[in-house]
C-alpha angles and dihedrals in degrees: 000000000000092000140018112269116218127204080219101057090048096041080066098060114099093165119044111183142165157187126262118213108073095002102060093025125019086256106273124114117185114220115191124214076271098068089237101145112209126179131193118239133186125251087200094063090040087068099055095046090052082053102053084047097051078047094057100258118145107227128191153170128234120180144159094214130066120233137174085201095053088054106048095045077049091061101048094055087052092237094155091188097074088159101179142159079048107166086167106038096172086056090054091044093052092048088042086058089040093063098037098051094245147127126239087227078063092063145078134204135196124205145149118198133043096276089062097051098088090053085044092050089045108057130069094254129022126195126195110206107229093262104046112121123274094265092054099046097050092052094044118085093225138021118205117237086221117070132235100292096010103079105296094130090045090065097042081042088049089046098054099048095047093055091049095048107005105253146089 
């Protein structure tokens, strides 16, 4: 850990989103001579977000790229704020909140390379996955043990339900 973790500062989060690209997946995407994109996910992370969401978290995706995999996969966690194609992710936070009657210190957000750092800087808690790059890692408040697509939003998932019911 980079920084201490408090029960107090993750019970306050009501919205715990995150980037795609190398938080959800390691990074990679594969693209055949078709030009069809497909990405790997965890099941492992799946789980945890359908958990923040059956404990009354909001959960959302905010990402600068556009994908019909990200969408689907999306859909069948049941995350209903897919926000992408994002070139300005504190604005869709901040209409996300609007709308949601929330404020961005409320919120988390989890990230891994330099487009993500404003969005990082803006919420109330920030997470680097383990393998973010350095500049991310040394402005978040926490970064995870597990990488991007290998269960890196199962333990921010994990951490933030422990602290608003005390369990993992």
């Amino acid at each position: 850990m980079n920084a201490a973790i408090t029960a107090n500062q993750l019970q306050k989060i009501r919205l715990a989103a995150f980037d795609v690209d190398g938080v959800f997946t390691d990074g990679r995407f594969y693209l055949s001579d078709d030009g069809i994109e497909s990405k790997a996910f965890s099941t492992q992370d799946g789980f945890g977000i359908r958990r923040l969401i059956n404990a009354g978290i909001n959960v959302a995706v905010i990402s600068g790229r556009q994908s019909a995999a990200v969408e689907r996969r999306m859909a069948e966690l049941g995350v209903i704020h897919v926000l992408q194609g994002c070139k300005d992710k504190v604005a869709a936070l901040d209409r996300l909140t609007k709308e949601l009657g929330i404020a961005a210190t409320e919120c988390a957000f989890v990230g891994d390379d330099v487009p993500d750092l404003p969005l990082l800087r803006h919420v109330g808690f920030s997470f680097a996955v383990a393998n973010a790059v350095r500049a991310v890692r040394e402005q978040c408040d926490h970064t995870t043990l597990a990488k991007g697509g290998f269960g890196a939003v199962r333990e921010v998932c994990d951490l933030i339900l422990a602290a608003h019911d005390g369990s993992e």
